[in-house]
C-alpha positions as CSV (number, residue, x, y, z in Angstrom):
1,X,-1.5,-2.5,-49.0
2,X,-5.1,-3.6,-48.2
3,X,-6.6,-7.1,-49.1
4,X,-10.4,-7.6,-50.0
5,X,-11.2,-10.7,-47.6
6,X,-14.2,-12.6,-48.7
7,X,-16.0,-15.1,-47.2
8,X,-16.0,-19.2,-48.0
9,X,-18.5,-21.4,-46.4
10,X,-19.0,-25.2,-46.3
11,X,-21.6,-26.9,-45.0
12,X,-21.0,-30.3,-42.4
13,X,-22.8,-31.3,-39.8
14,X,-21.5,-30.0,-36.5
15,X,-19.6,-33.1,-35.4
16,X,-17.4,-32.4,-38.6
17,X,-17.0,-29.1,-37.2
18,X,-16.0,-30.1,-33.8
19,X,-13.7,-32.5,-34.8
20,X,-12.3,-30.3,-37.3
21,X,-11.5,-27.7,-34.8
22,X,-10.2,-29.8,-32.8
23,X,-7.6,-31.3,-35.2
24,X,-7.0,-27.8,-36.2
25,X,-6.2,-26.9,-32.3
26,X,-4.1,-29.9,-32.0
27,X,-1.7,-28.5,-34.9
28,X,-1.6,-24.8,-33.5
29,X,-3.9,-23.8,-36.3
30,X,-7.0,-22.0,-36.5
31,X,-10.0,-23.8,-38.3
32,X,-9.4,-20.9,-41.6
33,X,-5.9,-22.2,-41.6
34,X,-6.6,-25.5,-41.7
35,X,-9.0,-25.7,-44.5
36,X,-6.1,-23.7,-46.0
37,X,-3.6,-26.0,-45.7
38,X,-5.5,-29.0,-47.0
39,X,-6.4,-26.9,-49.9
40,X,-2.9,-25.7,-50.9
41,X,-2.2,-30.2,-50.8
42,X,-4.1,-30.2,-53.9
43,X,-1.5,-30.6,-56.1
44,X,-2.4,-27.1,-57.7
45,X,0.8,-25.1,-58.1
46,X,-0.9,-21.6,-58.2
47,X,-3.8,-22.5,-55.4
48,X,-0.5,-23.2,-53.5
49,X,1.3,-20.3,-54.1
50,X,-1.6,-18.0,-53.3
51,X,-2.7,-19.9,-49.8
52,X,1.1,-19.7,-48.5
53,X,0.8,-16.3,-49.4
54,X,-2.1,-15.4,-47.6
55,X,-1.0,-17.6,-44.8
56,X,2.0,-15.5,-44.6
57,X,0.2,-12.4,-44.9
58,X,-2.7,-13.1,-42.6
59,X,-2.8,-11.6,-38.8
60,X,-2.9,-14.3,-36.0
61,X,-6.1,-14.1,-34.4
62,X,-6.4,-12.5,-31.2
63,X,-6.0,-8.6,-29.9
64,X,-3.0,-7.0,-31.5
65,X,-2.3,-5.2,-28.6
66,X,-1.1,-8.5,-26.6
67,X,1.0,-9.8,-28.9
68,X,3.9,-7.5,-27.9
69,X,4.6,-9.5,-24.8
């Protein structure tokens, strides 16, 4: 089944950025994940559902082909 992906963007200076990333790094995440996770802490049941679902559904970044090793 194919998903429409849209684009979200925020605007922060780019020492939010960089520090973002790096927390993001430091938890194994990508950025997109992170500012996923903190928006499923809402406290919004549905918001939640639908972020663990794409989370779940969402390709790790990277080239397919060298994640079979």
């Amino acid at each position: 089944m194919s998903r429409k992906i849209v684009s979200m963007q925020i605007r922060v200076t780019d020492d939010v950025r960089k520090r973002a990333k790096v927390v993001a790094k430091k938890h194994g995440l990508t950025l997109s994940e992170l500012v996923l996770q903190l928006l499923a802490n809402t406290g919004d049941k549905e918001l939640k559902s639908l972020v663990n679902k794409e989370l779940q559904e969402r390709p790790k970044p990277g080239r397919p082909w060298d994640k079979n090793n």
